[in-house]
C-alpha positions in Angstrom: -36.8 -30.3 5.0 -39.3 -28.6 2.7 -42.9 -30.0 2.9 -44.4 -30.2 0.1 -43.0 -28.0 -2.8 -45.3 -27.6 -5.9 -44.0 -27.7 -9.7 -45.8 -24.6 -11.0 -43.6 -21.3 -10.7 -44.6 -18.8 -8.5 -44.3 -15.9 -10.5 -45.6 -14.6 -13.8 -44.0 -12.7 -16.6 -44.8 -8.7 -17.0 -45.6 -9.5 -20.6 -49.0 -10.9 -18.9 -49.7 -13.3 -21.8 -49.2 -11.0 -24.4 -46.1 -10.7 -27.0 -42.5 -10.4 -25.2 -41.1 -9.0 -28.6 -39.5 -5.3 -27.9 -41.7 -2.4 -29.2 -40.2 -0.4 -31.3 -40.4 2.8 -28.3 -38.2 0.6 -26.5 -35.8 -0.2 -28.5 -35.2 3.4 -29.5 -35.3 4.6 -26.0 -32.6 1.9 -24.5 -30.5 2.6 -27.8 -30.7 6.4 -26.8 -29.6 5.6 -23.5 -26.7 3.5 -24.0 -25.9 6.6 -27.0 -25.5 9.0 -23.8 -23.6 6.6 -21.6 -20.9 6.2 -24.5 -20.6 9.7 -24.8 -20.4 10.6 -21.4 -17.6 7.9 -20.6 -15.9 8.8 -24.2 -12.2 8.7 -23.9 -12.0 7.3 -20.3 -13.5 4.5 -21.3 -11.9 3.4 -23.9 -8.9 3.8 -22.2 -10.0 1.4 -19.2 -10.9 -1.3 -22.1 -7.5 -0.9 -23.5 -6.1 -1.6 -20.0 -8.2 -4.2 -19.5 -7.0 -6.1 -22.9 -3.9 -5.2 -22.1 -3.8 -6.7 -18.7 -5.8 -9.9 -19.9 -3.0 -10.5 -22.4 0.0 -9.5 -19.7 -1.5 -12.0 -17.1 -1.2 -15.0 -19.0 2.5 -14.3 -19.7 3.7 -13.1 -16.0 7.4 -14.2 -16.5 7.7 -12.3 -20.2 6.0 -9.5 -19.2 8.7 -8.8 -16.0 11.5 -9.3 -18.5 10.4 -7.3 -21.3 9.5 -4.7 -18.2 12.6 -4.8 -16.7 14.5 -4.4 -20.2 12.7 -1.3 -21.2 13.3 0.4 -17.5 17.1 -0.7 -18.1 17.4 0.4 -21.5 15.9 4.0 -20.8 18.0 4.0 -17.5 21.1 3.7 -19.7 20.0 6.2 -22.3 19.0 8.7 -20.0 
């Protein structure tokens, strides 16, 4: 068991008792930055959200999803 454990935090803030609103540098910089990490993902990202939609949506209807699954390989089976 812990001894005695006192109520004030151990830590401090890195605003150091000063305003924690964002500076305006900052803002531009971290809006910069996530600028150039859309870019650089681009199409493959987008892509892995769209699968990730589409899989939240498929998951919640397991049994409908195998049917209609199962129709559309049968259907092209029989056209091709």
């Amino acid at each position: 068991m812990p001894k005695n454990i006192s109520a004030a935090p151990l830590w401090s803030t890195s605003s150091f008792g000063q305003s924690t609103d964002w500076l305006a540098s900052e803002r531009s910089e971290l809006s910069e930055h996530l600028s150039q990490c859309g870019a650089q993902r681009g199409r493959l990202q987008a892509l892995r959200s769209g699968a990730d939609q589409l899989q939240s949506v498929l998951i919640g209807r397991v049994i409908t999803s195998v049917v209609v699954v199962a129709l559309l390989l049968g259907c092209s089976w029989l056209v091709l």
